[in-house]
C-alpha positions in Angstrom: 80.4 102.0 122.4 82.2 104.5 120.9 82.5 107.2 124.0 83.5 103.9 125.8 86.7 103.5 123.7 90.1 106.0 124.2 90.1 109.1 121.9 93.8 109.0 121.4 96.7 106.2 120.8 96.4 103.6 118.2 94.1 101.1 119.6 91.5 103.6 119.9 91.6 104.9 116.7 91.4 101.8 115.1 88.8 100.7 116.8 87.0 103.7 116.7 87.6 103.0 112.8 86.5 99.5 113.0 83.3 100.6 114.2 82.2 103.8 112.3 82.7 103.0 109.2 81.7 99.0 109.7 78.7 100.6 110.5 78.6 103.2 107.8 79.3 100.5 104.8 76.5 98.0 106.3 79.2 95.6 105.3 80.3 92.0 106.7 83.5 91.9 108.7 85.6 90.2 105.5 84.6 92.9 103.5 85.9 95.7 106.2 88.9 93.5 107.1 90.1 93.2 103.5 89.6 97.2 102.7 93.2 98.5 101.6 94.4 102.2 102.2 94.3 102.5 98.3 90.5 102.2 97.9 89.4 104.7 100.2 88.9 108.0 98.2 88.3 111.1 100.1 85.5 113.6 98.1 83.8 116.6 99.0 80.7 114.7 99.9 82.8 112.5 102.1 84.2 108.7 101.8 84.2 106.6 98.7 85.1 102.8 99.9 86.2 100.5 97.2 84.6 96.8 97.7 86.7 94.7 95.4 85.1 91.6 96.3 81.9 90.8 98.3 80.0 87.2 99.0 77.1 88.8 97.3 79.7 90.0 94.1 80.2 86.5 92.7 81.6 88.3 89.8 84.2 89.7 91.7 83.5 92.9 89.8 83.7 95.2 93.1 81.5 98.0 94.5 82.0 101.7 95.5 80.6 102.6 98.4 79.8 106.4 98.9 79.8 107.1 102.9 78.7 110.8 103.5 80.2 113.2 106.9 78.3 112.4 109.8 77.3 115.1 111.9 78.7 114.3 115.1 82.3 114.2 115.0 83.1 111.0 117.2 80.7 109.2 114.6 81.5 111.1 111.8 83.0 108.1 109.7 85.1 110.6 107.5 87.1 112.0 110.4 87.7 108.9 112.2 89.3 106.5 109.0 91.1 110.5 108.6 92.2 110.4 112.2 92.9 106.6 111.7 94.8 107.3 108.6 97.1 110.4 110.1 98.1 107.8 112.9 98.8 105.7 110.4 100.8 107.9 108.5 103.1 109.1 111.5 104.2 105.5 111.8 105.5 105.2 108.5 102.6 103.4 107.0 100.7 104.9 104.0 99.6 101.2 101.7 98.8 98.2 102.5 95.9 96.7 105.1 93.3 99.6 106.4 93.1 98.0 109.7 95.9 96.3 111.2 97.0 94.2 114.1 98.5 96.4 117.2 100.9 94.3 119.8 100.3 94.9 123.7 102.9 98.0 123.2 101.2 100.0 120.6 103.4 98.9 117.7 101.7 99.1 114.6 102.5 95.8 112.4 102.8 96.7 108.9 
C-alpha cells in the first residue's frame, strides 16, 4: 500500500503517515486521529507517541508509546511522521491536529 501512494505533496505524506505509524502504534483509528503534534517526542531510539486517552484507559491516565526506526525507509515510521511534520511545518503549521484534512487543491486546513 505504501509504494502504491505518491512520495511527495501533502496527501502522500499524510497518508503515508496514516499508515506507518497506525501500524507501528497497533492502535485504533481514534487513538491515531486524536494524536496532537505536541505528543510526539523524537529520541535516539526513535518515536515516543503520547496516548492521552484510549477505550482500554478508562482512567484517562494516557500511555507512551515507544516506536523504534524501521529499517526500510518508506516504512520507517520515524522518517515518515518527520517527512509529515517538515511538510507540515513549511505550511505554517507546527501545533495542533497530527493529521489533518487536505482540500481537492492541497491546502492544508489548520
Amino acid at each position: 500500500m505504501i509504494s502504491a501512494l505518491p512520495a511527495t505533496g501533502a496527501t502522500g505524506l499524510r497518508d503515508r503517515a496514516v499508515l506507518v505509524l497506525g501500524f507501528a502504534l497497533m492502535g485504533r483509528r481514534s487513538e491515531l486521529v486524536a494524536c496532537d503534534i505536541g505528543d510526539l517526542t523524537f529520541t535516539p531510539d526513535g518515536l515516543e507517541v503520547y496516548i492521552p486517552v484510549s477505550k482500554t484507559d478508562q482512567d484517562a491516565h494516557g500511555e507512551t508509546v515507544a516506536i523504534p526506526h524501521g529499517s526500510h525507509p518508506e516504512t520507517c515510521p520515524v522518517r515518515v511522521v518527520q517527512s509529515w511534520l517538515a511538510d507540515l511545518g513549511e505550511r505554517g503549521a507546527t501545533t495542533g491536529a497530527l493529521l489533518r484534512s487536505i482540500d481537492r487543491h492541497g491546502g492544508i486546513h489548520r
